[in-house]
Backbone as a chain_set.jsonl record, in Angstrom:
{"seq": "XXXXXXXXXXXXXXXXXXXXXXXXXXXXXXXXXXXXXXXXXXXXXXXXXXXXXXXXXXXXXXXXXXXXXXXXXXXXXXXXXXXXXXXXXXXXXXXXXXXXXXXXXXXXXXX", "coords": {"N": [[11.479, -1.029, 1.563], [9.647, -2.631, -1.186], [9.872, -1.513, -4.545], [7.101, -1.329, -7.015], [6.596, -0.762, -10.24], [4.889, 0.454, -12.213], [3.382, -0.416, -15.159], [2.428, 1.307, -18.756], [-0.469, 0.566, -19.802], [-0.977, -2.004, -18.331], [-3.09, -3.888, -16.477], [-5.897, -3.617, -13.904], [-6.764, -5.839, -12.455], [-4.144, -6.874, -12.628], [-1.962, -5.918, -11.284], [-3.242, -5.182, -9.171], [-2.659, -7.86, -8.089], [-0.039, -8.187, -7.856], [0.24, -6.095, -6.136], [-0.904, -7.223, -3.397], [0.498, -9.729, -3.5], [3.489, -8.58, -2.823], [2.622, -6.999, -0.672], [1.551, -9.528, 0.938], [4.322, -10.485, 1.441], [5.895, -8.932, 2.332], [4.974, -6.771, 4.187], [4.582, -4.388, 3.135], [4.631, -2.164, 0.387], [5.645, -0.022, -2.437], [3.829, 1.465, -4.649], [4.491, 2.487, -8.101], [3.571, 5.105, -10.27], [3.293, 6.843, -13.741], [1.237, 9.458, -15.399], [-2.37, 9.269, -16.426], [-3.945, 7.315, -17.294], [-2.638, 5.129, -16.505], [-2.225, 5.709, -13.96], [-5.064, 5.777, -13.334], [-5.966, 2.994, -13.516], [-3.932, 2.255, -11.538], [-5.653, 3.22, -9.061], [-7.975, 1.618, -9.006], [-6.677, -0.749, -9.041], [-5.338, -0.421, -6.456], [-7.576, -0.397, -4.684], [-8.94, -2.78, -5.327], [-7.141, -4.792, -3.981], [-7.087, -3.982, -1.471], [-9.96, -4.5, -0.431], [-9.592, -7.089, -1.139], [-7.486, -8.203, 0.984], [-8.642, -7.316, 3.345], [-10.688, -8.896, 3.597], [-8.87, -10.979, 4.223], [-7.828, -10.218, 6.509], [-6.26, -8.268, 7.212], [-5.366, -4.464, 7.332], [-5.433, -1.656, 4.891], [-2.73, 0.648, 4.689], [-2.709, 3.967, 3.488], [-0.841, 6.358, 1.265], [-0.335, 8.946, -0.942], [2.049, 10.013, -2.603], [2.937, 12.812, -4.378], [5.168, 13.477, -7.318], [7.139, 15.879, -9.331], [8.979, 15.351, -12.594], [10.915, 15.693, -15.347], [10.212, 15.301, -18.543], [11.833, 13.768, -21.518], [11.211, 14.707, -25.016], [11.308, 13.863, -28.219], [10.368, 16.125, -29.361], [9.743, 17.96, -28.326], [10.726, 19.294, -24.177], [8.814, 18.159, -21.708], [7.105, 18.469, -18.081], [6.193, 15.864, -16.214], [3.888, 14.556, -14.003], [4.327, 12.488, -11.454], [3.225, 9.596, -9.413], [3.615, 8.254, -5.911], [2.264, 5.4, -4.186], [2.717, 4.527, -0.858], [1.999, 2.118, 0.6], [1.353, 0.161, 3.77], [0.495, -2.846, 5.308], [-1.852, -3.47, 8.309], [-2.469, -5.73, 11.261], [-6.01, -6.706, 11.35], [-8.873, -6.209, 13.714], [-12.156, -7.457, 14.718], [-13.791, -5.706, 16.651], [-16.305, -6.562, 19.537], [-19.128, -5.696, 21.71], [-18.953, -7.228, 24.396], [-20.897, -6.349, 26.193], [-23.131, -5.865, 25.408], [-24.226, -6.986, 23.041], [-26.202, -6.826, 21.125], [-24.844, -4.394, 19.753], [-23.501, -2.344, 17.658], [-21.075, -3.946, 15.308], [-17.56, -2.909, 15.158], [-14.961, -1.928, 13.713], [-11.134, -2.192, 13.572], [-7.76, -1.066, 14.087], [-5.004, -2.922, 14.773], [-2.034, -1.937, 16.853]], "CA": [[10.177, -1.141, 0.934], [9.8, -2.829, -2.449], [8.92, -0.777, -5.213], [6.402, -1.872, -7.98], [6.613, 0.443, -11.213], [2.888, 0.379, -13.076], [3.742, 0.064, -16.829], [1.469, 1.838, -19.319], [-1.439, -0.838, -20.283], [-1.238, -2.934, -17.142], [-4.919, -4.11, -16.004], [-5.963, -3.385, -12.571], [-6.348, -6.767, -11.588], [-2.571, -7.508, -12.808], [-1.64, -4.549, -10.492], [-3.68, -5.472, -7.729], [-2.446, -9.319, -7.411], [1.201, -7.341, -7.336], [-0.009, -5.488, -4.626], [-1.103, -8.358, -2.892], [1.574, -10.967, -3.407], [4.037, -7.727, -2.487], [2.084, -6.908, 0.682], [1.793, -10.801, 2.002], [5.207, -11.019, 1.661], [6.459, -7.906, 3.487], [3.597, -5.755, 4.713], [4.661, -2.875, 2.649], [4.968, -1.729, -0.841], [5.548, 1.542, -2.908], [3.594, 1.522, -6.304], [4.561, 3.91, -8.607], [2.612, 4.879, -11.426], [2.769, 7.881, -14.177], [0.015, 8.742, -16.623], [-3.804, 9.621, -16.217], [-4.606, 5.981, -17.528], [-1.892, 4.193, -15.273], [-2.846, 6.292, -12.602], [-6.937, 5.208, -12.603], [-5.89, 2.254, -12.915], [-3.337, 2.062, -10.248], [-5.999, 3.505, -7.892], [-8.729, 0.827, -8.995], [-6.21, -1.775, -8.326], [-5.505, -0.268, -4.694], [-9.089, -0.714, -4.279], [-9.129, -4.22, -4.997], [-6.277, -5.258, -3.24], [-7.22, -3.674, -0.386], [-10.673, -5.298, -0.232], [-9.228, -8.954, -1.064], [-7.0, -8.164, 1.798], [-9.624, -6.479, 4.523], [-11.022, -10.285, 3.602], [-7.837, -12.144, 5.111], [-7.295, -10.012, 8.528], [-5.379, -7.201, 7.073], [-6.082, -3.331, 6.511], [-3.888, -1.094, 3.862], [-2.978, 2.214, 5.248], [-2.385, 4.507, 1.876], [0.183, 7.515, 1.266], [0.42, 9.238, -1.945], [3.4, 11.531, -2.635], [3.128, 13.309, -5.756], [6.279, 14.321, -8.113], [7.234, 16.269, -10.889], [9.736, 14.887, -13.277], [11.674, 16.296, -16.541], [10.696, 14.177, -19.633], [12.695, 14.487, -22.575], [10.975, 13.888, -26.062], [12.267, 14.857, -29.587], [9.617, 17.469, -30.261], [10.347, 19.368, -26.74], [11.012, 18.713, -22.991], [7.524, 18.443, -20.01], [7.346, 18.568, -16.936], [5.218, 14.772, -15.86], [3.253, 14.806, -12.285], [4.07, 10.958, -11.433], [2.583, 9.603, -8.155], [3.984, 7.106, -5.911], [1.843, 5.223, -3.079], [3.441, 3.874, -0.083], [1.337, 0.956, 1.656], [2.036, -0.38, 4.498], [-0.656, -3.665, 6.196], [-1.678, -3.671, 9.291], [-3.441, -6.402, 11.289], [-7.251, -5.909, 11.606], [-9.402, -7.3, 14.157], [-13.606, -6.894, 15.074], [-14.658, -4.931, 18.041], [-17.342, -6.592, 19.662], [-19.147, -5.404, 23.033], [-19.504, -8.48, 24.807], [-21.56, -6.997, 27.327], [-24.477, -5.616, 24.646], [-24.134, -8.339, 21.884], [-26.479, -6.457, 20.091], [-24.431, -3.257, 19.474], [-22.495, -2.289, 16.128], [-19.394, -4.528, 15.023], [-16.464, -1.928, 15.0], [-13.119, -2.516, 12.61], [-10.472, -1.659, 14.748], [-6.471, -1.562, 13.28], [-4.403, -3.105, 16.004], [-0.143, -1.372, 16.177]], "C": [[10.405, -1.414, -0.557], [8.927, -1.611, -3.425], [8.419, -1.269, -6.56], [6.166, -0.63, -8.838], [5.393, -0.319, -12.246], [3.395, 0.62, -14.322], [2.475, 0.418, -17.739], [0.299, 0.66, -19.671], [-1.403, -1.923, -19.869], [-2.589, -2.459, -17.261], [-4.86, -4.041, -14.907], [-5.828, -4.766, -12.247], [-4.967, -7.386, -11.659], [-1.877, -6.847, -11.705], [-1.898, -5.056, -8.997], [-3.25, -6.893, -7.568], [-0.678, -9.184, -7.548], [1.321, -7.32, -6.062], [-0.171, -6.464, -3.397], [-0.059, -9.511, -2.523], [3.017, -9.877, -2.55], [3.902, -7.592, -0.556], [1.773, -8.28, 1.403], [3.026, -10.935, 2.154], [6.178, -10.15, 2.93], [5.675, -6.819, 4.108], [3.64, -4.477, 4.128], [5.118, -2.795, 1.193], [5.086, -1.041, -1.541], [5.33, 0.891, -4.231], [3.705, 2.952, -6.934], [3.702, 3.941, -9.943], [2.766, 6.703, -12.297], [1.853, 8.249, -15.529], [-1.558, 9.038, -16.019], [-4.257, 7.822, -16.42], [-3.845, 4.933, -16.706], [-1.861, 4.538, -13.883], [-4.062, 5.496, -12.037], [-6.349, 4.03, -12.514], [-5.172, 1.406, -12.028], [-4.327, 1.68, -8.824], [-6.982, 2.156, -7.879], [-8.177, -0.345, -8.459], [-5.69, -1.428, -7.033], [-6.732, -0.899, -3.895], [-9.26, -2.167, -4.191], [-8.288, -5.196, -4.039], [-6.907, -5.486, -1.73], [-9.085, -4.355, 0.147], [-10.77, -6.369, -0.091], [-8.346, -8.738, 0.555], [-7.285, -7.722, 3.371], [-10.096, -8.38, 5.031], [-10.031, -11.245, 4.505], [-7.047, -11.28, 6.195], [-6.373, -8.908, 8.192], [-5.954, -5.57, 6.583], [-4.91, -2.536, 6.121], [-4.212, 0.726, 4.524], [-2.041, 2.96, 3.82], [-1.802, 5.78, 1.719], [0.049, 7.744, -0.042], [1.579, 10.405, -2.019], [3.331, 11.903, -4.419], [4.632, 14.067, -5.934], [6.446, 14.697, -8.995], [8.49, 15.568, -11.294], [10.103, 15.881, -14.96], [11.201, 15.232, -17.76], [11.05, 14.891, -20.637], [11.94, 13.688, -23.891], [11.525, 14.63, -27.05], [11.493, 16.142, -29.95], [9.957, 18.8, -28.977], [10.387, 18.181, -24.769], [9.757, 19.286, -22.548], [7.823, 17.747, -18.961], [5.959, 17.348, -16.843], [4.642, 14.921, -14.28], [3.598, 13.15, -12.142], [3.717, 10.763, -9.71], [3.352, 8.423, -7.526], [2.699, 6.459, -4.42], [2.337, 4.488, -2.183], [2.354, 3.507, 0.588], [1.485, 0.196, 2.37], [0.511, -1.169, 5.197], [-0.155, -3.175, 7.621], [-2.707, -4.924, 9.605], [-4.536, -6.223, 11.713], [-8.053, -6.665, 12.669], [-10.849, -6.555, 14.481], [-13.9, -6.656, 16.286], [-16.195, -5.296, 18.606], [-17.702, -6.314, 21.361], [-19.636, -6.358, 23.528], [-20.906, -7.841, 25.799], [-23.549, -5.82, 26.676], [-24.225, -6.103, 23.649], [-24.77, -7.714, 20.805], [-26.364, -4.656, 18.973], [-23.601, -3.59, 17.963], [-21.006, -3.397, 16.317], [-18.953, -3.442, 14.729], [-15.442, -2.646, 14.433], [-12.345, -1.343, 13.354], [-8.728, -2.121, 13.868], [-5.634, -1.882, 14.698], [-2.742, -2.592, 15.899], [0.132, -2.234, 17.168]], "O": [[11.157, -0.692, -1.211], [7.859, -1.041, -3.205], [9.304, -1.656, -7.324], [5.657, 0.388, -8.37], [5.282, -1.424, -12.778], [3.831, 1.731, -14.626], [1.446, -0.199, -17.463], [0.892, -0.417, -19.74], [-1.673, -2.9, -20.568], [-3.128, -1.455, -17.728], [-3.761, -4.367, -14.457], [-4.755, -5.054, -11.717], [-4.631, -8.286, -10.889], [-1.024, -7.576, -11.198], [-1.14, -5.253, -8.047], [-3.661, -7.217, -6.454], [-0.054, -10.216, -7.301], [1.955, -7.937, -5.206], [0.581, -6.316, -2.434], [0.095, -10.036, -1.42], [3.573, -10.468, -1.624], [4.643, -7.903, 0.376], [1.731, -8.158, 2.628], [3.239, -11.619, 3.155], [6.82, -10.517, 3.914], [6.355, -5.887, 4.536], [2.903, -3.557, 4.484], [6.095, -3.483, 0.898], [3.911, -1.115, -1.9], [6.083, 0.13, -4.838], [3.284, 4.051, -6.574], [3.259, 2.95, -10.525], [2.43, 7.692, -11.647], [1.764, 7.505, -16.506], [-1.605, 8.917, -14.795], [-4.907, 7.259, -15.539], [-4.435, 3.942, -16.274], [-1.555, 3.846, -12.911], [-4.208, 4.877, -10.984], [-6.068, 3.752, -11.348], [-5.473, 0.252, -11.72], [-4.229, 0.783, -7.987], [-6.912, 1.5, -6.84], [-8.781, -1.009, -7.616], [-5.582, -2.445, -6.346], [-6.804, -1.605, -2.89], [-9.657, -2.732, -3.172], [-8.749, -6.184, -3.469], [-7.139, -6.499, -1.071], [-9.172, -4.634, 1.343], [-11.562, -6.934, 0.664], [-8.927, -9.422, 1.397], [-6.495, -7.749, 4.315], [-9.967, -8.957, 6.11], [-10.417, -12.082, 5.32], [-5.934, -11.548, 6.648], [-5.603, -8.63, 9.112], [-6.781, -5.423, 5.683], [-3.793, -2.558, 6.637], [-5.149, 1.503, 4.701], [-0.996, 2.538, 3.327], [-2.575, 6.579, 2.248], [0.303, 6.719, -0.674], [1.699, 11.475, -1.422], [3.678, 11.212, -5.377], [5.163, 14.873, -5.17], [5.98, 14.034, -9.923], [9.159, 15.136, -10.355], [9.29, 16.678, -15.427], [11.942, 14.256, -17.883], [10.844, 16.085, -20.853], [11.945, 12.46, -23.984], [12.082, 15.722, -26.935], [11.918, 17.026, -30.694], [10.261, 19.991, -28.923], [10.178, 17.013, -24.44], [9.438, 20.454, -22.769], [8.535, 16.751, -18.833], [4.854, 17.687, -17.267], [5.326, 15.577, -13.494], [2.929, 12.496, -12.942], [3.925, 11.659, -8.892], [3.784, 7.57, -8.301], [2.349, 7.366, -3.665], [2.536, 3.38, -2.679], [1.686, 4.357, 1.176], [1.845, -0.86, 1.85], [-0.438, -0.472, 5.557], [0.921, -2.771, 8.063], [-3.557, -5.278, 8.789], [-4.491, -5.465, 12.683], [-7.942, -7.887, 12.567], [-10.893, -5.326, 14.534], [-14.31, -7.576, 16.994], [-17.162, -4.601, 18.298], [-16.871, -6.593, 22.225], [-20.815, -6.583, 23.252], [-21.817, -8.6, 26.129], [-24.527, -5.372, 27.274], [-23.733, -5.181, 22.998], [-24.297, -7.813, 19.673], [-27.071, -4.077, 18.148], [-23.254, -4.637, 17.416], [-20.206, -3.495, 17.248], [-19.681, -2.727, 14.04], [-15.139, -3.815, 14.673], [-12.647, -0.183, 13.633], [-8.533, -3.161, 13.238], [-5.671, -1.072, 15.624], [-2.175, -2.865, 14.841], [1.301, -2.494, 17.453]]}, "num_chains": 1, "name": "protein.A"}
């Protein structure tokens, strides 16, 4: 699984067409991200991804694993929470009941 590291003052949509180009190429990708502001907008660009990608026949199944880490600065050493998400596509297809036409469309993930 490739992993994509979120640098501080990335834009979601830079993030999310990562995610994207990442996930067409191998169906799976681990973004990492640490930071309150590279976090949101990690998650915002999940969000978009995963909507451009619902669009072309695929749905994102989403893991986070949270970790602590050691950082070292000159004034003292903290302890960081950094997150990583492991996404893996699957392919999606519409559930329809042929034999009441006018029942709900269902989204259905096919393994």
């Amino acid at each position: 699984m490739q992993t994509l590291n979120v640098i501080q003052g990335a834009m979601a949509q830079d993030i999310a067409n990562e995610i994207i180009d990442l996930i067409q190429l191998n169906n799976t990708v681990s973004v990492y991200a640490v930071g309150s502001e590279t976090l949101s907008r990690t998650i915002s660009a999940i969000a978009i991804a995963k909507t451009y990608l619902k669009e072309k026949g695929k749905v994102l199944n989403i893991r986070p694993v949270f970790e602590e880490q050691q950082r070292h600065h000159e004034e003292a050493d903290e302890l960081a929470t950094s997150i990583t998400f492991r996404i893996i596509a699957a392919p999606l297809y519409i559930a329809i009941d042929a034999f009441n036409p006018s029942s709900e469309i269902t989204t259905q993930v096919l393994n």
